[in-house]
Backbone bond lengths (Angstrom), bond angles and torsions (degrees), N, CA, C in turn:
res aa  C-N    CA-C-N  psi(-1)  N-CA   C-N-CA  omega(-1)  CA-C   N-CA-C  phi
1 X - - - 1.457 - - 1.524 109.93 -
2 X 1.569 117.33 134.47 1.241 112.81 -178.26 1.416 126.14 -77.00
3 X 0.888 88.87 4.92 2.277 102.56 171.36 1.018 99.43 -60.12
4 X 1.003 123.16 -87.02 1.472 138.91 -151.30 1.737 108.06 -46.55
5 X 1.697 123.18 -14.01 0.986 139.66 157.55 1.644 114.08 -43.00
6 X 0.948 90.11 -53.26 1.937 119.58 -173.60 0.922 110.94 -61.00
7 X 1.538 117.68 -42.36 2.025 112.53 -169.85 1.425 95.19 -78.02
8 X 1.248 99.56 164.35 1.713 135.23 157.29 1.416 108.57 -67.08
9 X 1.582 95.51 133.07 1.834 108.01 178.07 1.916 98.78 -87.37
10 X 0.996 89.30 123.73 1.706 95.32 146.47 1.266 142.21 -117.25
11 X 1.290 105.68 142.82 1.586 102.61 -170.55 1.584 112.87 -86.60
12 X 1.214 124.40 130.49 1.390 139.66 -154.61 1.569 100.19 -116.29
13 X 1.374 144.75 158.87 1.299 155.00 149.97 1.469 109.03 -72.44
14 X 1.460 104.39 130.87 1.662 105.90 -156.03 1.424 108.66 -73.80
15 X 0.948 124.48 123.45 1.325 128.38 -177.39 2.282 110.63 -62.10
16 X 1.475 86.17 -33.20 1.803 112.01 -173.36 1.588 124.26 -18.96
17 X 0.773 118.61 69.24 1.902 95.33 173.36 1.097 122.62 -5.08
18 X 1.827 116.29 -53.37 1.387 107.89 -167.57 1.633 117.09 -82.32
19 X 1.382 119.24 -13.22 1.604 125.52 178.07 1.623 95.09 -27.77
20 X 1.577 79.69 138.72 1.789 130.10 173.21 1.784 94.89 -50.05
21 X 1.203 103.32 -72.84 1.460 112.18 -148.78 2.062 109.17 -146.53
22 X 0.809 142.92 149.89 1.426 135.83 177.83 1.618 116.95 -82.89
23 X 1.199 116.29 5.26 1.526 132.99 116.20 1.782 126.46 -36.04
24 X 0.931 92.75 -35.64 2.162 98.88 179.29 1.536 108.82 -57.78
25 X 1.494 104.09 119.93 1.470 102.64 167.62 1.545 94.86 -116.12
26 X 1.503 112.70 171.63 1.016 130.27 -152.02 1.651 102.07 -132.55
27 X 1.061 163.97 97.14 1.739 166.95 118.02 1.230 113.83 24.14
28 X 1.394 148.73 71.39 1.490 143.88 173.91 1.254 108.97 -112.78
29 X 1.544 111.16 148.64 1.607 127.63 172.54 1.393 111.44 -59.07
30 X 1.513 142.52 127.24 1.063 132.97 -165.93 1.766 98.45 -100.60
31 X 1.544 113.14 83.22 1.501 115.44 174.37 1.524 123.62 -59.13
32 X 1.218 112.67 -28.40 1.839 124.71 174.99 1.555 106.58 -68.61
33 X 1.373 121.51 17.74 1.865 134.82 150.05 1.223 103.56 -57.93
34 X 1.657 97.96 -47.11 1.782 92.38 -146.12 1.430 105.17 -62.41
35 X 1.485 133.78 -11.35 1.324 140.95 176.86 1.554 110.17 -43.22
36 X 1.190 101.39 -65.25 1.751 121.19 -172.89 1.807 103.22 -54.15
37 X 1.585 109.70 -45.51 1.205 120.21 178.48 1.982 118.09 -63.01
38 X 1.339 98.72 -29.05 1.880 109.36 165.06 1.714 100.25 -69.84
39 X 0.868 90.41 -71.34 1.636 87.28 173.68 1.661 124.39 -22.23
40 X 1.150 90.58 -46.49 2.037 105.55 -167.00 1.567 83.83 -81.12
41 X 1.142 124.24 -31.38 1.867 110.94 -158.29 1.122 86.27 -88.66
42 X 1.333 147.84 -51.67 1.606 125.02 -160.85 1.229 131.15 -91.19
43 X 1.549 113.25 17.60 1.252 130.80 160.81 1.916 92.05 -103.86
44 X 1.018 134.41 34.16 1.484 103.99 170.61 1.984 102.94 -149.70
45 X 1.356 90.80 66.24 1.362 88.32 -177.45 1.527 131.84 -59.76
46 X 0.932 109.98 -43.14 1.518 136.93 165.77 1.559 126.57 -26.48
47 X 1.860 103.45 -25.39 1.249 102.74 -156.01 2.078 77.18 -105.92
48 X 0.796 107.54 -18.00 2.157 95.50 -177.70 1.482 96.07 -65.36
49 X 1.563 95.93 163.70 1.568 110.53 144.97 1.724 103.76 -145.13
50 X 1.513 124.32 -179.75 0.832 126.17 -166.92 1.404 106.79 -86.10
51 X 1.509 116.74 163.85 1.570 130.92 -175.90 0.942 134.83 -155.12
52 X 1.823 138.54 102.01 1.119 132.63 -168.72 1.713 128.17 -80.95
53 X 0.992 122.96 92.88 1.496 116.40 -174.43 1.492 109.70 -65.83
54 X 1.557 95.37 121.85 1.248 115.09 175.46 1.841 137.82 -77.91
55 X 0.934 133.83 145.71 1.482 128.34 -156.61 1.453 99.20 -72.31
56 X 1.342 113.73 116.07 1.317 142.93 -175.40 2.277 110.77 79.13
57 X 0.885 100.32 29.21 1.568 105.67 153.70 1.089 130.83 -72.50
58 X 1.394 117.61 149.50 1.640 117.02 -173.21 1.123 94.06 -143.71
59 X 2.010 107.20 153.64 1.741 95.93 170.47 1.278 128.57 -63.53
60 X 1.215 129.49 -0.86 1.340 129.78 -162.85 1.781 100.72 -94.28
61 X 1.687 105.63 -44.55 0.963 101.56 -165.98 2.254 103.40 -85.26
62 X 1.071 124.35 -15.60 1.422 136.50 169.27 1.618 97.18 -58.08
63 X 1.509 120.12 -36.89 1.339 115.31 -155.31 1.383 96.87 -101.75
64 X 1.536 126.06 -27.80 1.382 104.70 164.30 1.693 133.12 -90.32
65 X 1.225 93.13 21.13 1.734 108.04 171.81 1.075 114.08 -115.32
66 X 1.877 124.79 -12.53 1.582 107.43 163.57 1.088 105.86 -103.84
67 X 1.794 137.52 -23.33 1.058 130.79 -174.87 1.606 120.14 -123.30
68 X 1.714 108.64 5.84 1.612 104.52 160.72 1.523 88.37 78.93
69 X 1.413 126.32 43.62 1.768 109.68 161.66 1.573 93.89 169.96
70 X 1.077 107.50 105.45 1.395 141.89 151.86 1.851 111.27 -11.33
71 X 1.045 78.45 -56.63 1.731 111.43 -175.25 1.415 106.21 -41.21
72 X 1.265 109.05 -55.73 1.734 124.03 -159.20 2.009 93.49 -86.30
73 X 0.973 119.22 54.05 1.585 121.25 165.98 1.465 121.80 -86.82
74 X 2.053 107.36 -10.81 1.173 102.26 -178.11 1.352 108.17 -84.77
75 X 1.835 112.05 -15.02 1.514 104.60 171.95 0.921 106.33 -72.74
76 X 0.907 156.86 -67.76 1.779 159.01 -174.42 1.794 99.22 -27.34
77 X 1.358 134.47 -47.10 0.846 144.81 -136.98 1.903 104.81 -112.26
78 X 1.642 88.87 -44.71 1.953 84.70 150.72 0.979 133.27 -103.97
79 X 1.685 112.19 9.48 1.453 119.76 -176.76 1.927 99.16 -73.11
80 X 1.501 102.80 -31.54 1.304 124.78 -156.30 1.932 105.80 -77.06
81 X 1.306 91.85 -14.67 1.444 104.65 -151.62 1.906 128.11 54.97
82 X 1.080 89.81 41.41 1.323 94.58 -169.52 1.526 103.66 -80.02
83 X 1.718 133.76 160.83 1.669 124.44 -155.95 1.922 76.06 -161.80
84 X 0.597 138.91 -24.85 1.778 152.62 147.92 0.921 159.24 -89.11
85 X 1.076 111.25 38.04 1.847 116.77 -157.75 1.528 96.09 -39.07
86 X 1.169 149.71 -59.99 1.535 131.45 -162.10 1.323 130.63 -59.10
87 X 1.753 91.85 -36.78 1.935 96.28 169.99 1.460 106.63 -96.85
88 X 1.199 134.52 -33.55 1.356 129.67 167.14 1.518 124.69 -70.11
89 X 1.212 125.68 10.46 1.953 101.91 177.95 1.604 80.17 -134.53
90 X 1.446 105.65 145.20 1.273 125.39 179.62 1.408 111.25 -61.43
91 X 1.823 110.97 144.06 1.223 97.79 175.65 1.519 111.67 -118.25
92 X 1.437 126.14 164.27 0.853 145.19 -153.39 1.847 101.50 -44.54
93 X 1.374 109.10 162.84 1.540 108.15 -174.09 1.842 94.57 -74.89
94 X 1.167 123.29 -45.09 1.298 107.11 174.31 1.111 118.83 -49.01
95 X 0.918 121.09 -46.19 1.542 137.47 -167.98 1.565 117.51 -31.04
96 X 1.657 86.37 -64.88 1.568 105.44 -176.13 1.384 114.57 -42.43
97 X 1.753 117.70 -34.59 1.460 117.68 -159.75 1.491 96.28 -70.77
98 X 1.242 111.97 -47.81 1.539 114.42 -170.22 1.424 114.14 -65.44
99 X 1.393 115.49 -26.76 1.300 134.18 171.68 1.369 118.67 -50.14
100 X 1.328 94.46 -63.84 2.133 105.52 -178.43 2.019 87.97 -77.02
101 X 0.992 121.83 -56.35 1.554 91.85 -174.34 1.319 134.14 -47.11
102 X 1.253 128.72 -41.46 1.399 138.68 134.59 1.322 125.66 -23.98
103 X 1.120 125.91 -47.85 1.610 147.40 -171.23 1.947 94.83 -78.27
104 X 1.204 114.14 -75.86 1.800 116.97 179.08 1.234 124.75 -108.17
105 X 1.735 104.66 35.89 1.388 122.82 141.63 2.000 117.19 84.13
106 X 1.978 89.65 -30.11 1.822 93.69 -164.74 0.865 96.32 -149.29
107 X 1.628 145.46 159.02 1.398 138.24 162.89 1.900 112.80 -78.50
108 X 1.211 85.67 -7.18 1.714 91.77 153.32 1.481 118.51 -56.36
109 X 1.439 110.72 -93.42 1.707 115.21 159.80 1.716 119.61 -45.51
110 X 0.588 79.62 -8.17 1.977 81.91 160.79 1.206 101.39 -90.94
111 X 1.041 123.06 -55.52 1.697 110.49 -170.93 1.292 123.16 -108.16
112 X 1.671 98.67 45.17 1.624 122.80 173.75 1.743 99.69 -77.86
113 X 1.359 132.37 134.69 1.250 120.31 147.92 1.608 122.35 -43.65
114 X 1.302 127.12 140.64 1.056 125.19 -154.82 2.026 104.05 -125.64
115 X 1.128 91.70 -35.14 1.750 124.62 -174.25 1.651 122.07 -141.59
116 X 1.183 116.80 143.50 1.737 100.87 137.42 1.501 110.82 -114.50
117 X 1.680 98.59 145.82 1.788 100.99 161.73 1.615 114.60 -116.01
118 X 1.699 87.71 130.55 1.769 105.23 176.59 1.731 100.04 -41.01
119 X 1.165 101.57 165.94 1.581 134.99 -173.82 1.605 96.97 -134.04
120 X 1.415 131.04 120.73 1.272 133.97 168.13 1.358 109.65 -45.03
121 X 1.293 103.46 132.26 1.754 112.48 166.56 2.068 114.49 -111.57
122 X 1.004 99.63 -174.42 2.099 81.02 173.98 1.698 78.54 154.46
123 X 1.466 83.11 140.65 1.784 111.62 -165.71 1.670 92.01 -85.12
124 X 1.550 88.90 169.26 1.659 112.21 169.71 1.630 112.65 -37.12
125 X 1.507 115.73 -21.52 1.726 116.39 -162.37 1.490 93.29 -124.07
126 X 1.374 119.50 10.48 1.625 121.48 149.75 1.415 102.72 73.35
127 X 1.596 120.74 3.44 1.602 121.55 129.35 1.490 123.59 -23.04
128 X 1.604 111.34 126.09 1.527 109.33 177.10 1.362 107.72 -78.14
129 X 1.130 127.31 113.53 1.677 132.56 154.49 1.013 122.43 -63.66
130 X 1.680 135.07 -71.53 1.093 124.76 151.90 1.691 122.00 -113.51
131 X 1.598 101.13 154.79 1.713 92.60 -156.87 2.086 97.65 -83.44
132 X 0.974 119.72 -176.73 1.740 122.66 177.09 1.562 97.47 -86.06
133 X 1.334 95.56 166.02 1.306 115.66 154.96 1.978 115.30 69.13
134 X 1.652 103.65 6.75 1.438 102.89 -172.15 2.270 106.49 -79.64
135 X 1.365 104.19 138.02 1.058 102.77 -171.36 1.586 107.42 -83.35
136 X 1.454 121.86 115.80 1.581 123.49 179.95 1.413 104.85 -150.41
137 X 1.087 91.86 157.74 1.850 126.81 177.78 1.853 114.27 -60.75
138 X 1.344 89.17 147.98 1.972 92.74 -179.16 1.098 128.50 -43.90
139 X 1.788 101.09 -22.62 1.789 133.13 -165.38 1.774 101.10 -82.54
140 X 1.042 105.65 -22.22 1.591 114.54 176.00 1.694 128.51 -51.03
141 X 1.382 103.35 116.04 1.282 120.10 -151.05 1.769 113.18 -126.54
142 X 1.261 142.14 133.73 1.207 125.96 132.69 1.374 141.35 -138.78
143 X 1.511 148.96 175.51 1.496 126.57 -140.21 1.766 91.92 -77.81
144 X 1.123 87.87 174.22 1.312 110.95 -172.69 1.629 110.61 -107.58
145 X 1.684 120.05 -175.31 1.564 100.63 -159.45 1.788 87.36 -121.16
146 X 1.860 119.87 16.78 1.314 92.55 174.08 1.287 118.38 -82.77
147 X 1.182 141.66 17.39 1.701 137.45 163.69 1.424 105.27 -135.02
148 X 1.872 125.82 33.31 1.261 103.40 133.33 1.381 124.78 -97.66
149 X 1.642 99.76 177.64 1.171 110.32 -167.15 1.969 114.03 -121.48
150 X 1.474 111.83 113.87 1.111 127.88 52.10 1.588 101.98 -92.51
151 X 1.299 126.49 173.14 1.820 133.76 166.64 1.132 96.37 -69.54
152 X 1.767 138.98 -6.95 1.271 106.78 -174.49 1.458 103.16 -108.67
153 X 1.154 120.06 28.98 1.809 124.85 173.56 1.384 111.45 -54.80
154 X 1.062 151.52 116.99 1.305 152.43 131.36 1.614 128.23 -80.65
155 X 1.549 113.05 155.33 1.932 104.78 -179.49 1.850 83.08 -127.44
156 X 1.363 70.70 147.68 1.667 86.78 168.36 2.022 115.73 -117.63
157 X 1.205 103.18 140.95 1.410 74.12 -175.21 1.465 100.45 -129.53
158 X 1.416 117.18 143.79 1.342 137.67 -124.01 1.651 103.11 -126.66
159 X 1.509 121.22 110.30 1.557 112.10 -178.51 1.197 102.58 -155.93
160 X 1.309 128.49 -152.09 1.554 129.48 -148.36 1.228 102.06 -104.90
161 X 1.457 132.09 1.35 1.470 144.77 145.77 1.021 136.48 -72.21
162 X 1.567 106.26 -6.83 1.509 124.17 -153.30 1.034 135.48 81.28
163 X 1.679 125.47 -139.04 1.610 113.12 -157.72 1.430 92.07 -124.68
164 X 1.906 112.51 144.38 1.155 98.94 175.80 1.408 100.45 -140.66
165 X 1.467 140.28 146.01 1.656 130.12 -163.44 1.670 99.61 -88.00
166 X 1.304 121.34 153.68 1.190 124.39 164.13 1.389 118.46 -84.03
167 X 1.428 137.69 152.67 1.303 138.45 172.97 1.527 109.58 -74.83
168 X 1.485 114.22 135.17 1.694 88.74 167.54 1.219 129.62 -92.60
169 X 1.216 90.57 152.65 1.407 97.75 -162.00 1.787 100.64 -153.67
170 X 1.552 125.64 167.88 1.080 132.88 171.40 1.462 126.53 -49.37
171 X 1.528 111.18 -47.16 1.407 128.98 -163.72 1.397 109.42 -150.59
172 X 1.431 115.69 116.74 1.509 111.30 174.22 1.857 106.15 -102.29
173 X 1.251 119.01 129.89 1.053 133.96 156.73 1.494 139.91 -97.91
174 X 1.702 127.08 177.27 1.132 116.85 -160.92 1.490 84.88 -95.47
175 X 0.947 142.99 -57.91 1.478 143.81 177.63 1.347 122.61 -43.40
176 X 1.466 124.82 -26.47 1.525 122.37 -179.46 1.460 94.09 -129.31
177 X 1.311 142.34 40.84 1.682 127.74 171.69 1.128 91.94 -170.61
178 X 1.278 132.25 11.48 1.642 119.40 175.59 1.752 124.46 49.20
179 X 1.211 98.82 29.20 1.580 108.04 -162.45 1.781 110.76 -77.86
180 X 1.556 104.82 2.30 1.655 131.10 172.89 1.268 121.22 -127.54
181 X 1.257 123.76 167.27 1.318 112.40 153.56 1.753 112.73 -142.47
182 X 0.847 98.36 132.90 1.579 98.70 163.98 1.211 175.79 -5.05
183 X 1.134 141.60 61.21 1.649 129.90 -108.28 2.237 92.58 -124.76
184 X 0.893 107.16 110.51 1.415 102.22 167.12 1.268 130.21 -48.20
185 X 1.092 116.36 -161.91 1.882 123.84 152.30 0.976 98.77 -83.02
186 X 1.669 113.68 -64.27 1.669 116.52 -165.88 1.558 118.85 -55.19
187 X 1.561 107.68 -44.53 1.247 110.24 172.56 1.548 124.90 -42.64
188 X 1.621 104.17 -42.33 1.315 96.82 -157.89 1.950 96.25 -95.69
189 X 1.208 117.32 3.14 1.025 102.62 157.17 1.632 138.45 -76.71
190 X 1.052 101.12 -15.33 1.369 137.60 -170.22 2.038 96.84 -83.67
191 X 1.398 109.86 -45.43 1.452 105.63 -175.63 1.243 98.64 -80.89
192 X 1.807 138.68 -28.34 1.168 141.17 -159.08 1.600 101.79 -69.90
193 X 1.550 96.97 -36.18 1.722 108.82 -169.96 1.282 100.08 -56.89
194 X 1.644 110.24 -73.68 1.466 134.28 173.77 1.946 107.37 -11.87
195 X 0.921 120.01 -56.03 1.499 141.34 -170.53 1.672 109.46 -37.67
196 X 2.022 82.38 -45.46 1.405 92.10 -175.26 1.408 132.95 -102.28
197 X 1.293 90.57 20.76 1.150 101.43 171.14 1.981 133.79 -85.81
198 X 1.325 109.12 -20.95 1.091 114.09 163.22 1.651 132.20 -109.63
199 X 1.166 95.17 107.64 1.447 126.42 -163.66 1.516 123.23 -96.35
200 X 1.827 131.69 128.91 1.355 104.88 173.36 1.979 122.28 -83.02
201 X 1.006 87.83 162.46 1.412 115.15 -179.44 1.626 134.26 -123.10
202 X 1.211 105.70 128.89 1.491 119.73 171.41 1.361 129.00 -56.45
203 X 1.798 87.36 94.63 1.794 85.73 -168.87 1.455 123.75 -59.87
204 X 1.541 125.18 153.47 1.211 117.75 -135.68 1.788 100.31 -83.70
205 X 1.324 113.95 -22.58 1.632 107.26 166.47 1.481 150.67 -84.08
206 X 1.889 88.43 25.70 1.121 105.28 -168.82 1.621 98.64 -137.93
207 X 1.538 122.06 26.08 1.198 132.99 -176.72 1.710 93.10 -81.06
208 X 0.892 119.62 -70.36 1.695 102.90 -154.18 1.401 111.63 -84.33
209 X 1.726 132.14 -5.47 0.960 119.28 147.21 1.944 124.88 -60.18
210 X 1.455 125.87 -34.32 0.980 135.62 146.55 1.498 119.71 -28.15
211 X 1.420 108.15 -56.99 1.898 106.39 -165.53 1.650 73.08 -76.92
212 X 1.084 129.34 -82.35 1.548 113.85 -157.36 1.743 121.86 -21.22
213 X 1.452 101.88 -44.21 1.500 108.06 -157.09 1.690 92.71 -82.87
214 X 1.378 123.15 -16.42 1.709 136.98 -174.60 1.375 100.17 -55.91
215 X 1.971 98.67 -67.61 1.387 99.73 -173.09 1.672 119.62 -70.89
216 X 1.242 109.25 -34.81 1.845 108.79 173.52 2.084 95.13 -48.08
217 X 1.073 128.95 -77.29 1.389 119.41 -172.52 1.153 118.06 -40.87
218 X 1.470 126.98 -61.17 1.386 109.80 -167.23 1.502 104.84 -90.19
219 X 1.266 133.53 67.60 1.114 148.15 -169.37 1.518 93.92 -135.21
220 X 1.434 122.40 112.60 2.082 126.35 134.59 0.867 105.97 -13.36
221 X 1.654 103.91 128.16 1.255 143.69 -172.55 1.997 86.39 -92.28
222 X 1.106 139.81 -172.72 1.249 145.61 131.92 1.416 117.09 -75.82
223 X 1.644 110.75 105.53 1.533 108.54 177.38 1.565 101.08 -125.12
224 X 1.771 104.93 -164.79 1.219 92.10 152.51 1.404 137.11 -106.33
225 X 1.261 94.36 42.27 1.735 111.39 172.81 1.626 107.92 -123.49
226 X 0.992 110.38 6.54 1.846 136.28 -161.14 2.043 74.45 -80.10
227 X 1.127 98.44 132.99 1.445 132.57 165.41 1.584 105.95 -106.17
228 X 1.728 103.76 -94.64 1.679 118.57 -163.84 1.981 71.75 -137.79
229 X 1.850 101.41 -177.77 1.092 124.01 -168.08 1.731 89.93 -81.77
230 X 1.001 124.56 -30.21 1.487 121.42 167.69 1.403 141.79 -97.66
231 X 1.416 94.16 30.96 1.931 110.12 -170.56 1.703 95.25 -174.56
232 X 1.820 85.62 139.62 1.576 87.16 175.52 1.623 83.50 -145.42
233 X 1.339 125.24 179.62 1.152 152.94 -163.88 1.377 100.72 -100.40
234 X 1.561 132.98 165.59 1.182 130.83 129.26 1.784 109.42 -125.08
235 X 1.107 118.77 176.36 1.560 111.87 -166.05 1.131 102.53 -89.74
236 X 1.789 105.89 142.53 1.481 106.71 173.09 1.235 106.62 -86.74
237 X 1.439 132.59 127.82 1.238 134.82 174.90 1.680 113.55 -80.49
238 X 1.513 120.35 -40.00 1.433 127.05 149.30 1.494 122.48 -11.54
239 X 1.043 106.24 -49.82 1.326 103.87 -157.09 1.689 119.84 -112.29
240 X 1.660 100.73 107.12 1.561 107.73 -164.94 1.735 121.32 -65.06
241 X 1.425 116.68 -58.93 0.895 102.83 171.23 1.910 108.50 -109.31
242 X 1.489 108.34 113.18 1.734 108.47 163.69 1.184 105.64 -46.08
């Protein structure tokens, strides 16, 4: 990844068995930059836009279709705030199956109900009754419209089939009115994936002011561990008298 290009080396006290002398420093990427660099991103909203990751995308390949270089995947990748690429970037639609089977062992427990989600309801005057998408149990219940008033109240309840009226009645439930629907294991792994799929992004005219402003931050300050703008020291504790 071409990030790691970007940070500052620090020199570390060699951890080595085989070291010369307790004098030995050791060359490491100084990753505790990227701190200063969170900092700079969440004051700069302005410069994302939104992004759908597509089934089988990678940052490398996202980064050479908005910005023509492969290379630049760590923007894509901190534009995203991503701190995981394995649990954070969606995986492939195959994926998932093998994923949740692994995860609940059988395609039995995979295709345990896991949830129900409400289905919008909304009266004759297009009042929301109940809102979509609420996560509840089989036991899930609410009153019904035969003792409101006016008597001519009706709910309609509203989903990706369209509209369908409820009967009146006292009590509509998820078990006798379909007023939910169902959510698996597998299913809901499948929406969990989905989630992650839209990600922000570094709009494309604000790329090389970005790498500029990348390397000015994670760039040495002058301390007294200050080497060059690309190397700093850390203290040897080893060593009694310098």
């Amino acid at each position: 990844m071409g990030y790691f290009r970007e940070l500052p080396d620090l020199a570390y006290q060699s951890p080595l068995s085989h070291k010369n002398s307790s004098k030995d420093y050791i060359i490491i990427k100084n990753i505790f930059r990227r701190t200063k660099l969170a900092d700079y991103l969440k004051d700069a909203v302005t410069i994302f836009q939104k992004f759908i990751i597509g089934d089988g995308d990678r940052p490398d390949t996202i980064a050479a279709k908005l910005y023509g270089d492969s290379r630049l995947d760590y923007v894509v990748i901190l534009m995203a705030g991503i701190t995981n690429i394995n649990h954070q970037w969606p995986l492939q639609d195959f994926q998932v199956y093998d994923y949740a089977l692994s995860k609940y062992g059988s395609e039995t427990k995979m295709n345990e109900i896991k949830y129900y989600k409400t289905f919008e309801i909304r009266d004759e005057q297009d009042r929301q009754i109940l809102p979509p998408d609420l996560i509840v149990d089989a036991d899930f219940k609410i009153d019904g419209t035969a003792h409101k008033f006016p008597s001519s109240t009706r709910y309609t309840i509203r989903n990706d089939n369209g509209y369908s009226q409820l009967d009146d009645k006292d009590e509509f439930t998820v078990a006798t009115d379909n007023i939910a629907t169902a959510i698996t294991n597998l299913q809901y792994e499948y929406l969990e994936n989905e989630k992650k799929r839209e990600i922000d992004i570094l709009r494309v005219g604000y790329l090389q002011t970005f790498l500029n402003d990348l390397r000015d931050i994670v760039r040495y300050d002058q301390s007294s561990s200050y080497i060059s703008a690309n190397l700093a020291a850390t203290e040897n504790t080893e060593v009694v008298n310098p």
